[in-house]
C-alpha atoms as an extended CHARMM CRD file, in Angstrom:
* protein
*
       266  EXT
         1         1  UNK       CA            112.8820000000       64.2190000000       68.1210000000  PROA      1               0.0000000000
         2         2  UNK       CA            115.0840000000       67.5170000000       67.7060000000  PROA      2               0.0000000000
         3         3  UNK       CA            111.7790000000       69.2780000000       67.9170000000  PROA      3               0.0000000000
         4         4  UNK       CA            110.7360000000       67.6730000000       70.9780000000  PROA      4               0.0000000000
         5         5  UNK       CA            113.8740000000       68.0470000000       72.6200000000  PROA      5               0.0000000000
         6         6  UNK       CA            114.1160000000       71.6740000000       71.5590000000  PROA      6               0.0000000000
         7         7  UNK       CA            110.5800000000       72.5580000000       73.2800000000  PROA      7               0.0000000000
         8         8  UNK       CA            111.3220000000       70.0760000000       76.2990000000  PROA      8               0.0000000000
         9         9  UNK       CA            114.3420000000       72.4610000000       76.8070000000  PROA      9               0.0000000000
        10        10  UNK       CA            112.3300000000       75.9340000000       76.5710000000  PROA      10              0.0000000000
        11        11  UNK       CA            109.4660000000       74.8020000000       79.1020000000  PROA      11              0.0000000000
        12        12  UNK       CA            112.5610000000       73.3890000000       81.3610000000  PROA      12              0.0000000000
        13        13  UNK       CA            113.8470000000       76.9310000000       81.2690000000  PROA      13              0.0000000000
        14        14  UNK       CA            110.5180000000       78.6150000000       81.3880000000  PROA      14              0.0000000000
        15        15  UNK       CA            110.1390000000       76.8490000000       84.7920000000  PROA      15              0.0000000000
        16        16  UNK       CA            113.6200000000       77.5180000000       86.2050000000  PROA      16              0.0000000000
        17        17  UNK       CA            112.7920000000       80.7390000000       86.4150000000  PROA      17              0.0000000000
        18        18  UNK       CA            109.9380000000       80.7200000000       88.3270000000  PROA      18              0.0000000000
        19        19  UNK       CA            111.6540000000       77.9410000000       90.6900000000  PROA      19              0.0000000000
        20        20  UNK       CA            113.7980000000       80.3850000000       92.9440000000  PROA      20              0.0000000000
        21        21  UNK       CA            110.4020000000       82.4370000000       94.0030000000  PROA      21              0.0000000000
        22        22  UNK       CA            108.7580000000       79.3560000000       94.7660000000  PROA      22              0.0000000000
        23        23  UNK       CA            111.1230000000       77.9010000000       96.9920000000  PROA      23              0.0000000000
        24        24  UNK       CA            110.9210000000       81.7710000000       98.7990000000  PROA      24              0.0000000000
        25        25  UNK       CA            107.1950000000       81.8930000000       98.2740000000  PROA      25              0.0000000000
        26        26  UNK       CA            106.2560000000       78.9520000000      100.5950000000  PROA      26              0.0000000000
        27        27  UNK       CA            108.5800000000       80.2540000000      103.4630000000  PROA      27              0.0000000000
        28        28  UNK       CA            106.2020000000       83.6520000000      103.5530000000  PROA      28              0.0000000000
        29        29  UNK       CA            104.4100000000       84.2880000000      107.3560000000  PROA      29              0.0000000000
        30        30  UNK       CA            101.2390000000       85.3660000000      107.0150000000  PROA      30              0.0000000000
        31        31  UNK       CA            101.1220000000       89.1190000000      107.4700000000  PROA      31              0.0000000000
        32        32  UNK       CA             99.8830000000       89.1250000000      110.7360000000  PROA      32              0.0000000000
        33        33  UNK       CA            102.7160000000       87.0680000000      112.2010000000  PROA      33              0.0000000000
        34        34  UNK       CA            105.4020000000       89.6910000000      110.9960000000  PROA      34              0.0000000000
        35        35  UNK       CA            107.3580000000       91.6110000000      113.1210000000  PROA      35              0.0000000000
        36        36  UNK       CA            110.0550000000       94.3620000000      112.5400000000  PROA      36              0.0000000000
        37        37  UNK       CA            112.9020000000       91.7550000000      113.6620000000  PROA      37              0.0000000000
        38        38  UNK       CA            111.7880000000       89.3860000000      110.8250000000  PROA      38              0.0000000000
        39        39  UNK       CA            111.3350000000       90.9680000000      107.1630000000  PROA      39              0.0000000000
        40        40  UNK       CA            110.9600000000       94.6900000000      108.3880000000  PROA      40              0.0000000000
        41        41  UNK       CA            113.3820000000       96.7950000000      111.0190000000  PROA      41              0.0000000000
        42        42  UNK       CA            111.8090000000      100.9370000000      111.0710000000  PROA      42              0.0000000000
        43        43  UNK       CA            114.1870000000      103.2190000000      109.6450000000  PROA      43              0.0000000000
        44        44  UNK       CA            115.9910000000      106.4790000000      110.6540000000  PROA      44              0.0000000000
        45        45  UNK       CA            114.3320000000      109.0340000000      113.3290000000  PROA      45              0.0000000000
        46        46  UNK       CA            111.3920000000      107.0530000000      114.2380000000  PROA      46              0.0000000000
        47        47  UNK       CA            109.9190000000      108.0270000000      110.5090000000  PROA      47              0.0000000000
        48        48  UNK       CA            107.3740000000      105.0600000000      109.2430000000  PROA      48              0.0000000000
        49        49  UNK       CA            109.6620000000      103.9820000000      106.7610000000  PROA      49              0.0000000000
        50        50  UNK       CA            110.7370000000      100.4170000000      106.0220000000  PROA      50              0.0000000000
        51        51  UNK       CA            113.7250000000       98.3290000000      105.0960000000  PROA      51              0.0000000000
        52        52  UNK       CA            114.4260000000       94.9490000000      104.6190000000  PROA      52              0.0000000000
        53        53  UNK       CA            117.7320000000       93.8270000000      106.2420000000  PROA      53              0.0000000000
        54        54  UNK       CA            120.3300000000       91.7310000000      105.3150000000  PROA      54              0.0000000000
        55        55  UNK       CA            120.5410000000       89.0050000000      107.1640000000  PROA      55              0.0000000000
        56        56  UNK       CA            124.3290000000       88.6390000000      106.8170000000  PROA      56              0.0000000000
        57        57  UNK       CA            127.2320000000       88.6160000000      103.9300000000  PROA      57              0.0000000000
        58        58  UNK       CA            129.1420000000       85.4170000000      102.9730000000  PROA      58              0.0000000000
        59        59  UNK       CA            132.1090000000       85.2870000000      101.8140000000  PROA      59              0.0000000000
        60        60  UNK       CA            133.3030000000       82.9130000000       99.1580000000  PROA      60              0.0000000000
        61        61  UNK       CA            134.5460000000       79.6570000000      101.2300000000  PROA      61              0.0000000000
        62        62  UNK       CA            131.2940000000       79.8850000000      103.0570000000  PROA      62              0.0000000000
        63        63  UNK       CA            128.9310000000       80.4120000000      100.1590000000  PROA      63              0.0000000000
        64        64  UNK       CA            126.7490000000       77.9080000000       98.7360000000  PROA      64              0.0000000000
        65        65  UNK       CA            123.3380000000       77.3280000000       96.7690000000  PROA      65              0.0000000000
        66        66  UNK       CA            121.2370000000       77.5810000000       99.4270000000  PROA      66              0.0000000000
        67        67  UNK       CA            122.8300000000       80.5100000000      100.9520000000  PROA      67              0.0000000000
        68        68  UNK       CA            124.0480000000       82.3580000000       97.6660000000  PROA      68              0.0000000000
        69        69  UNK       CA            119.5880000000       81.8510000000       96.8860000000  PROA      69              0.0000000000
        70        70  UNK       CA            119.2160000000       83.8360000000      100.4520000000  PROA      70              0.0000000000
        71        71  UNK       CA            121.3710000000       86.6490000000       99.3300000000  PROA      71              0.0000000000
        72        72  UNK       CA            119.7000000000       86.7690000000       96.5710000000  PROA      72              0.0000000000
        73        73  UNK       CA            116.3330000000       86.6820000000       97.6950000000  PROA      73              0.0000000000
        74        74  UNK       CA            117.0800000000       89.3030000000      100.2390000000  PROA      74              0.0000000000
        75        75  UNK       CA            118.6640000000       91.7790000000       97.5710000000  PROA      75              0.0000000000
        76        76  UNK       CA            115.5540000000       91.2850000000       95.5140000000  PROA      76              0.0000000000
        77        77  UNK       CA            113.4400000000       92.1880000000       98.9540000000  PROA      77              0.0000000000
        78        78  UNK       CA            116.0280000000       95.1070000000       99.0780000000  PROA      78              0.0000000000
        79        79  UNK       CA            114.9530000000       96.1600000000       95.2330000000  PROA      79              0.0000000000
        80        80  UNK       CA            111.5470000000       95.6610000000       95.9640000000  PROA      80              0.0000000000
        81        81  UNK       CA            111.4840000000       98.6020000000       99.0930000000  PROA      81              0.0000000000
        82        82  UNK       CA            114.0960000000      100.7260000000       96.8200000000  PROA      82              0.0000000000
        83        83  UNK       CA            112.5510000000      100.8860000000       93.6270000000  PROA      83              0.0000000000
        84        84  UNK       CA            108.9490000000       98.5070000000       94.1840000000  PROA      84              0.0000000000
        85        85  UNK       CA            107.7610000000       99.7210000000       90.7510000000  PROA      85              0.0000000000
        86        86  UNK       CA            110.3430000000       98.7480000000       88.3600000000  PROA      86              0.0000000000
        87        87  UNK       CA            111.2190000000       95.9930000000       90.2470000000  PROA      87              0.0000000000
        88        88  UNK       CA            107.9750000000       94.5110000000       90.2790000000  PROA      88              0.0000000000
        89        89  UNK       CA            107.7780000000       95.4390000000       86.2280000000  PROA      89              0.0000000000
        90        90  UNK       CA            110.8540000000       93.4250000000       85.5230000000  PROA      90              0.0000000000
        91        91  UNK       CA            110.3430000000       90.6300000000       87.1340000000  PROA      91              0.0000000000
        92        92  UNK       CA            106.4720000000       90.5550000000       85.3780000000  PROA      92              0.0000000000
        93        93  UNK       CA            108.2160000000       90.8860000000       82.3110000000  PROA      93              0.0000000000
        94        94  UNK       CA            110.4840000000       88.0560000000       82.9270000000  PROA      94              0.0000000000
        95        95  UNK       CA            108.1330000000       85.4880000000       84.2420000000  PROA      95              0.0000000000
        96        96  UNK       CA            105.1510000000       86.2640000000       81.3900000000  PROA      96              0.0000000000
        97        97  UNK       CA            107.7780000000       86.2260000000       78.3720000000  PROA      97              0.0000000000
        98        98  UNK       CA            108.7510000000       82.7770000000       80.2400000000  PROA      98              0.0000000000
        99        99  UNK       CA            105.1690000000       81.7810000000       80.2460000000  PROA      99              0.0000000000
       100       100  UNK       CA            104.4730000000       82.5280000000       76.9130000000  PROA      100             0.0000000000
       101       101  UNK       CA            107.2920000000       80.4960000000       75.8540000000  PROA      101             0.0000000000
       102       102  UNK       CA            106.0950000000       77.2430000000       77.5890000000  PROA      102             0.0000000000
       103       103  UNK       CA            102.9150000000       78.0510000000       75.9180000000  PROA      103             0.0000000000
       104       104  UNK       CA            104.3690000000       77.9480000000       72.7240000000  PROA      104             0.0000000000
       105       105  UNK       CA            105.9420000000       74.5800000000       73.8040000000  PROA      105             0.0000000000
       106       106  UNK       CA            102.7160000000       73.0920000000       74.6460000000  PROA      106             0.0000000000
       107       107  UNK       CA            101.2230000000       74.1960000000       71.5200000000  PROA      107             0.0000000000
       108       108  UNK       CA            103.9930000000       72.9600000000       69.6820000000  PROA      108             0.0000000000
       109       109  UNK       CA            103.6540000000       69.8240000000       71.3690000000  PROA      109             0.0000000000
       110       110  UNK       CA             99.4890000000       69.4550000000       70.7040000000  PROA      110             0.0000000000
       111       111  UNK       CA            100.1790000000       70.0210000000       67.1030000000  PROA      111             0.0000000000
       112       112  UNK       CA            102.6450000000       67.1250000000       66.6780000000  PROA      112             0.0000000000
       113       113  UNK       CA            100.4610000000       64.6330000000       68.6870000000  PROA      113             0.0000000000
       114       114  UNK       CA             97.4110000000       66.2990000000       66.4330000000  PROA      114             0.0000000000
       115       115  UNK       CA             99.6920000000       65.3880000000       63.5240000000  PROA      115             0.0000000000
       116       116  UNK       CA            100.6020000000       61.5830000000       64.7370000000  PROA      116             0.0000000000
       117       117  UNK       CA             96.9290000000       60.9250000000       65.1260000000  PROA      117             0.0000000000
       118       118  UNK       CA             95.9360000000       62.4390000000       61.6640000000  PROA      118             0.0000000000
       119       119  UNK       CA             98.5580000000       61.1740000000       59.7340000000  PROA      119             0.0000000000
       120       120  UNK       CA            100.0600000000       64.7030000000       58.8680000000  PROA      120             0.0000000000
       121       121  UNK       CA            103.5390000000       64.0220000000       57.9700000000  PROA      121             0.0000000000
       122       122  UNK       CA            103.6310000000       68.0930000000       57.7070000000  PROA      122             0.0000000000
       123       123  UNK       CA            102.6950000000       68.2320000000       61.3980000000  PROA      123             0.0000000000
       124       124  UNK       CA            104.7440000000       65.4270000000       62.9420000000  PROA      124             0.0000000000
       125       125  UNK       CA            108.0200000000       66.7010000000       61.3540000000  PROA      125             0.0000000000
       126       126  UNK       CA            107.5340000000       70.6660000000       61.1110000000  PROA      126             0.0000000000
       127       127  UNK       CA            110.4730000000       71.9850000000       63.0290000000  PROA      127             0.0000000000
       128       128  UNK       CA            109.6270000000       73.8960000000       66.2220000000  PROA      128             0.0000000000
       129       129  UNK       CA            110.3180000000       77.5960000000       65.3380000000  PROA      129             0.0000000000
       130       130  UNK       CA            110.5080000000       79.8640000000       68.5920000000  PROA      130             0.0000000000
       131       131  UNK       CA            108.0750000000       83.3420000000       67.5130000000  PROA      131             0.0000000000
       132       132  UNK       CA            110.1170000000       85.4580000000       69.6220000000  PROA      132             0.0000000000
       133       133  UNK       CA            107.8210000000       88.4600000000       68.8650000000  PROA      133             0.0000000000
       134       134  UNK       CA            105.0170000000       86.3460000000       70.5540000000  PROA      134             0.0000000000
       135       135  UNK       CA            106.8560000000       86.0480000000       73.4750000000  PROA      135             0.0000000000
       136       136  UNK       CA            108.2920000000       89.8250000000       73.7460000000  PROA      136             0.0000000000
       137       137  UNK       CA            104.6350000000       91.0210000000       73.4810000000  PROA      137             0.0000000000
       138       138  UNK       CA            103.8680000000       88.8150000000       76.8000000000  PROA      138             0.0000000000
       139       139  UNK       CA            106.9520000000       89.8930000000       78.6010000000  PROA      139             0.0000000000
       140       140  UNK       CA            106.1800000000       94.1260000000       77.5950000000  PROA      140             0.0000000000
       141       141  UNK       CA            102.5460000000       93.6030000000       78.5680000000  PROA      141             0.0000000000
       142       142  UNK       CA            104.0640000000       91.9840000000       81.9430000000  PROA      142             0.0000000000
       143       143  UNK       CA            106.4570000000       95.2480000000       82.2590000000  PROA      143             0.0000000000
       144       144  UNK       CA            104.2740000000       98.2710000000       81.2540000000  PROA      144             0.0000000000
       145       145  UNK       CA            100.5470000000       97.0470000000       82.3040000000  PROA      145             0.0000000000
       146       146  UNK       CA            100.2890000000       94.2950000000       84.1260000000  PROA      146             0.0000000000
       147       147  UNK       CA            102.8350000000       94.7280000000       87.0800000000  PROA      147             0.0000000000
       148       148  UNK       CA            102.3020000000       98.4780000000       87.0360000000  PROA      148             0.0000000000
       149       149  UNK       CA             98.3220000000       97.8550000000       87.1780000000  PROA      149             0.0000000000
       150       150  UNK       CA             98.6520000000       95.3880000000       89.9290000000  PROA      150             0.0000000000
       151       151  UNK       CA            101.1840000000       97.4790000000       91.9910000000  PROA      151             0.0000000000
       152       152  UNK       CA             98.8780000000      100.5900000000       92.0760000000  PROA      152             0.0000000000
       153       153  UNK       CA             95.5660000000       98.9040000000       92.4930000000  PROA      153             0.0000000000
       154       154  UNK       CA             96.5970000000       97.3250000000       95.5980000000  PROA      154             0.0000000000
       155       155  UNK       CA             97.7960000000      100.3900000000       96.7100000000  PROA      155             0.0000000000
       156       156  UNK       CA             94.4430000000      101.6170000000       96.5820000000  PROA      156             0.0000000000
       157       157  UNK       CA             92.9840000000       98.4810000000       97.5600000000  PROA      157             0.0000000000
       158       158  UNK       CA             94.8970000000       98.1680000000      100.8510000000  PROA      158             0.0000000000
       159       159  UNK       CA             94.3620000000      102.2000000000      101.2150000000  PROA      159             0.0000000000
       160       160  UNK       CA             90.8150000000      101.5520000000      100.8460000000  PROA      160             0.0000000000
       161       161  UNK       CA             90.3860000000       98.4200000000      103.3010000000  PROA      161             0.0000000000
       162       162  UNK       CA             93.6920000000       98.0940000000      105.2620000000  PROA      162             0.0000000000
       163       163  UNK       CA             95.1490000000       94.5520000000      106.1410000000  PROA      163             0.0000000000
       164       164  UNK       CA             93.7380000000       92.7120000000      109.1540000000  PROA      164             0.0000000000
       165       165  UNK       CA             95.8240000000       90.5280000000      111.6180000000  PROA      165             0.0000000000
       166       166  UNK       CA             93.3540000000       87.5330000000      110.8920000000  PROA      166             0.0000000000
       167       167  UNK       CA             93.9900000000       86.5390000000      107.5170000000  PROA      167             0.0000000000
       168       168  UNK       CA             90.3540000000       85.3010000000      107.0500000000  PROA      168             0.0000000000
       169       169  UNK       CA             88.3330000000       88.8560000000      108.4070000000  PROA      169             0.0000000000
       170       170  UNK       CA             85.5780000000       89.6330000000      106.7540000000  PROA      170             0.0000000000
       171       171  UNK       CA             87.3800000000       92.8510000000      105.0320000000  PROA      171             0.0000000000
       172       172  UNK       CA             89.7780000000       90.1670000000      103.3820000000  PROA      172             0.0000000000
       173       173  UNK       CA             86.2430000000       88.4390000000      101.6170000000  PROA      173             0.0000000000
       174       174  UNK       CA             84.9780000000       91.8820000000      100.9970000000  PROA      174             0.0000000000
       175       175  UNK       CA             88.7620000000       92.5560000000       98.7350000000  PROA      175             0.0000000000
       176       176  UNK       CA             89.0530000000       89.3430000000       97.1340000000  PROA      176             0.0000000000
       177       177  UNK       CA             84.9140000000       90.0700000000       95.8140000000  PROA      177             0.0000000000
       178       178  UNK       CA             86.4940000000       93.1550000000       94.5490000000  PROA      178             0.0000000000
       179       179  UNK       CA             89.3150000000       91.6460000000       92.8740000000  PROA      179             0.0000000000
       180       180  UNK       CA             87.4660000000       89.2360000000       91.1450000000  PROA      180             0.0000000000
       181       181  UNK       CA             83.7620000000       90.3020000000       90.4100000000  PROA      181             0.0000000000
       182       182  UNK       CA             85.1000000000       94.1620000000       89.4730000000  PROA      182             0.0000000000
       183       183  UNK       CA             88.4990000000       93.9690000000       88.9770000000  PROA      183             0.0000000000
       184       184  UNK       CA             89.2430000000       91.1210000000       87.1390000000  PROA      184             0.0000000000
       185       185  UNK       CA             86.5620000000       91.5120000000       84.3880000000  PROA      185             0.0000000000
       186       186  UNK       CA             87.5710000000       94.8120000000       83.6580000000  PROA      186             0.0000000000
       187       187  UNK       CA             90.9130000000       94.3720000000       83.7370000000  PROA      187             0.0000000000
       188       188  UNK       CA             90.6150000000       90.6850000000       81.1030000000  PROA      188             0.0000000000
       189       189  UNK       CA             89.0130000000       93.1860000000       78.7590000000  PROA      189             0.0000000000
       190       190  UNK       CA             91.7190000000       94.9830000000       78.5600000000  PROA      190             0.0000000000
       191       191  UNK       CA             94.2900000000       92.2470000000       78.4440000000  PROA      191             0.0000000000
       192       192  UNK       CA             92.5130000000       91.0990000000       75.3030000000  PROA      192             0.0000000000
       193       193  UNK       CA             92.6510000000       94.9320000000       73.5140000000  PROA      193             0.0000000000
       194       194  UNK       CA             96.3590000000       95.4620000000       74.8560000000  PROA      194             0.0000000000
       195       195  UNK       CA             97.7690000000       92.0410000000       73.1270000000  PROA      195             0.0000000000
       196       196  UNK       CA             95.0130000000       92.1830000000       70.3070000000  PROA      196             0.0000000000
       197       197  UNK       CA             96.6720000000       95.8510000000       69.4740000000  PROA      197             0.0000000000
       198       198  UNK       CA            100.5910000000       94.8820000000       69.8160000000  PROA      198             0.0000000000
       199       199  UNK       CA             99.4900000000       91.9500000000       67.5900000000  PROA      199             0.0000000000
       200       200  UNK       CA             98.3380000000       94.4380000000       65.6030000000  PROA      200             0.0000000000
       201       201  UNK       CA             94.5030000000       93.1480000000       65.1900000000  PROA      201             0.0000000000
       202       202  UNK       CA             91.5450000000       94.8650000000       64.4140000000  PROA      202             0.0000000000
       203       203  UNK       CA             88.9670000000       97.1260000000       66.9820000000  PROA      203             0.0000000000
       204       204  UNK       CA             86.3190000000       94.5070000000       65.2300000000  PROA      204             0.0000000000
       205       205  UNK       CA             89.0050000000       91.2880000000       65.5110000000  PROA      205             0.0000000000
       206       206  UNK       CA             89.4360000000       92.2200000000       69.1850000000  PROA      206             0.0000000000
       207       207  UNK       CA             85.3890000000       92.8480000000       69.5920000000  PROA      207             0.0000000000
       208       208  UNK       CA             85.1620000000       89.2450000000       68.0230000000  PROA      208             0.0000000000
       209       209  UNK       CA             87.6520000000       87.7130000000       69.9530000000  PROA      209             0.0000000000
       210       210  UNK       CA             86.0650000000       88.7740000000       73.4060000000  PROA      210             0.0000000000
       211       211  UNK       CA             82.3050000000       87.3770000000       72.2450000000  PROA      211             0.0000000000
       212       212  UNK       CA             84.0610000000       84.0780000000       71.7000000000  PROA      212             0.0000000000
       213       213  UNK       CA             86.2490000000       83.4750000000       74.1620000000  PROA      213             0.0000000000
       214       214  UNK       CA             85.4740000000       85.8610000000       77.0250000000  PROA      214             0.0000000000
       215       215  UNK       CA             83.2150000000       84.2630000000       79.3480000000  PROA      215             0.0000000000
       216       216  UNK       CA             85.2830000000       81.1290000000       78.8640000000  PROA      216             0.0000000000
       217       217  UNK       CA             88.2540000000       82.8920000000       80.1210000000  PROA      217             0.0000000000
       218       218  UNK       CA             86.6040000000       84.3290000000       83.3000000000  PROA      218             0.0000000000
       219       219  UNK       CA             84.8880000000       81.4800000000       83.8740000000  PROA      219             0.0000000000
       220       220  UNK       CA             88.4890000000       79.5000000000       83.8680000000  PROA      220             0.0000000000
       221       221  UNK       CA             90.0110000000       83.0090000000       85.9100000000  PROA      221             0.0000000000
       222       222  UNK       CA             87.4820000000       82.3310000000       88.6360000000  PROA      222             0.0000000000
       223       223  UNK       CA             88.6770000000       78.6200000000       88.8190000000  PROA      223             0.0000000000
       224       224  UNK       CA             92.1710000000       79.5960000000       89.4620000000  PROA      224             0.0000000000
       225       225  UNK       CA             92.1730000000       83.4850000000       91.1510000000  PROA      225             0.0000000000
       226       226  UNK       CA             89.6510000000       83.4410000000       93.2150000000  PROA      226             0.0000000000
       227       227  UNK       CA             91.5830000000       80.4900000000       96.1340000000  PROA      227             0.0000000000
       228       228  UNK       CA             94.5760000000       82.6330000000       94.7240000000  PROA      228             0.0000000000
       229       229  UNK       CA             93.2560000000       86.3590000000       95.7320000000  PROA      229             0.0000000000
       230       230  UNK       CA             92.4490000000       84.4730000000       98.5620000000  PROA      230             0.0000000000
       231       231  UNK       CA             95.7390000000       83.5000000000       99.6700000000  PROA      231             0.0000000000
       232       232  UNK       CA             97.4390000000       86.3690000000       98.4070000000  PROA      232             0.0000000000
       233       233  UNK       CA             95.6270000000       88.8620000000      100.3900000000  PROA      233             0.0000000000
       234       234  UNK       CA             95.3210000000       87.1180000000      103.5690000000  PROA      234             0.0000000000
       235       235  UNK       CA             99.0050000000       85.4660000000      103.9640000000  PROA      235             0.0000000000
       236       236  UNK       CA            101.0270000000       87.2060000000      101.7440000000  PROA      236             0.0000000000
       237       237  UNK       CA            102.7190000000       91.0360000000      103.0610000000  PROA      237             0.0000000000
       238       238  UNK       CA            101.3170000000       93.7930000000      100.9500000000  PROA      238             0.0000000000
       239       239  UNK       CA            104.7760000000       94.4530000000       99.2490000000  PROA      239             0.0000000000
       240       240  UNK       CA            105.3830000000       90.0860000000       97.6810000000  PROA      240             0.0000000000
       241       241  UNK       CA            101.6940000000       90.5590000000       96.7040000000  PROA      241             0.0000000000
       242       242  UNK       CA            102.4520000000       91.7530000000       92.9320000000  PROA      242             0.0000000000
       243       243  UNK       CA            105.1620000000       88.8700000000       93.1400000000  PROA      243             0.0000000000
       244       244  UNK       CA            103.0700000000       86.0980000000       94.5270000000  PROA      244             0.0000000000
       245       245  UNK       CA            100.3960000000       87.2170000000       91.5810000000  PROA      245             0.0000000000
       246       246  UNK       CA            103.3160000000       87.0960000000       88.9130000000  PROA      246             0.0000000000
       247       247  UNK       CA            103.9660000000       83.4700000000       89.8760000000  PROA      247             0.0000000000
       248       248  UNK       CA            100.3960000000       82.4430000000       89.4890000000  PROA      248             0.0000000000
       249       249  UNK       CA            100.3500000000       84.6330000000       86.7360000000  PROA      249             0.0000000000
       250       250  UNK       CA            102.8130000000       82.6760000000       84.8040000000  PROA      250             0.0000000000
       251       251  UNK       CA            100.7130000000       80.0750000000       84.8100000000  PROA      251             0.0000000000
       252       252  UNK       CA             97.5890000000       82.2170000000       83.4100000000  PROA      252             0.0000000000
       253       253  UNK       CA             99.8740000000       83.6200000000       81.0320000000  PROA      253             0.0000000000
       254       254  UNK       CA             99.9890000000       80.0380000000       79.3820000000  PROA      254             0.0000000000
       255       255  UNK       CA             96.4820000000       80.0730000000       79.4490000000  PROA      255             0.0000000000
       256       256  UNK       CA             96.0700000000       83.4120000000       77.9600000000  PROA      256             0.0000000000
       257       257  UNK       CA             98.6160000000       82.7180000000       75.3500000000  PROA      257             0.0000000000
       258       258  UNK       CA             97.2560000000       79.5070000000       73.9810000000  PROA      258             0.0000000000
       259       259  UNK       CA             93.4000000000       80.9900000000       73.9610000000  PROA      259             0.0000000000
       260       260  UNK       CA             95.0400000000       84.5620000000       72.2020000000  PROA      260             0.0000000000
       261       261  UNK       CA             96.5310000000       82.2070000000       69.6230000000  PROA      261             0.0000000000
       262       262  UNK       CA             94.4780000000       79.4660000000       68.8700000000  PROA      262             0.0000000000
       263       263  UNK       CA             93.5540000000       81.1360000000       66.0070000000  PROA      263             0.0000000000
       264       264  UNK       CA             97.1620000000       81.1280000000       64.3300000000  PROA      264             0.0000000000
       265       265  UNK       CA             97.0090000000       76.9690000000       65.0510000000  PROA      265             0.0000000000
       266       266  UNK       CA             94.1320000000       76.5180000000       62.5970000000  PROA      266             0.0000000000
């Protein structure tokens, strides 16, 4: 039961943290229905140059949950325009180190039932032990690669094929084939090599590990990221697109880290 508990608590902190850009998520217009009085106002001398505004500052009688959330979602929008790279980088890093560690919780969790239904004694009783390495090799891919590749392909992306004002063009099909019949293959094989190296695996482990469980993996990536491109591209604005894809992405990350780590079950 401690071990339960233990592991119920991890996956209910795991999803707190992915709570607060949910709630802010869902209230995004799509892009065409912006205007500079709602998340943009231009900036000095007529330059194109954005900001995000402050809505307005509470003071501590007036400040609640709701509107102590707001503040803080509007001084994350405020990060995002100062510094999009590293902002978009640590908050990866957060989320996939979270979503590694409900992964571990699930596993944790399949290997006691596994060891109720076999009659391991081992298994039902093993005390959950948290590998913290695991995790911190999620949340440093998250920071270093995978916000950082996200943030500058979509640069190019949007560079290449500019938003429309109807979310469902034919230029927003035409990106979210890109994304996921060029983009997203190449970019799983190197999710495999970049984890398969911190973990400190073999070229020929890696090689292995991609002939087994590749095409299962972009078969499942298709599944989820394709309606997800979808509705990334055509609702969300081009600068909450790395952090709309780090929420789904936490999600994938569970995926990714159970299927990286079967092996270590067995």
């Amino acid at each position: 039961m401690r071990s339960y508990s233990k592991s119920l608590f991890i996956l209910r902190c795991s999803l707190v943290i992915c709570q607060f850009f949910v709630s802010n998520l869902l209230k995004i217009k799509p892009i065409h229905a912006l205007r500079p009085n709602h998340f943009f106002a231009r900036a000095q001398k007529g330059q194109q140059c954005w900001r995000l505004l402050r809505p307005h500052a509470y003071t501590s009688l007036e400040a609640s949950p709701e509107l102590l959330a707001a503040d803080l979602w509007t001084s994350y929008n405020n990060a995002l325009v100062a510094s999009p790279l590293i902002t978009k980088s640590v908050t990866a890093g957060v989320i996939l180190g979270c979503a590694d560690l409900a992964g571990q919780v699930i596993q944790n969790n399949a290997n006691i039932s596994d060891g109720i239904s076999s009659g391991s004694e081992i298994q039902k009783h093993q005390a959950f032990q948290v590998d913290w390495s695991r995790a911190g090799r999620f949340a440093f891919f998250g920071f270093i690669l995978q916000a950082p590749w996200n943030h500058f392909y979509y640069l190019m992306l949007d560079g290449a094929l500019p938003p429309t004002e109807d979310p469902f063009s034919s230029t927003t099909a035409i990106k979210v084939m890109i994304d996921q019949f060029i983009q997203a293959p190449i970019f799983t094989v190197v999710i495999f090599g970049f984890l398969g190296t911190l973990e400190g695996k073999s070229i020929v482990a890696i090689k292995g590990q991609l002939e087994e469980d590749y095409w299962n993996t972009m078969k499942a990536n298709w599944k989820l990221w394709v309606p997800a491109t979808m509705i990334n591209i055509a609702f969300c604005p081009p600068i909450l697109r790395v952090l709309f894809l780090n929420f789904v992405f936490f999600f994938w990350s569970i995926y990714l880290s159970l299927t990286l780590n079967k092996s270590n079950t067995k």
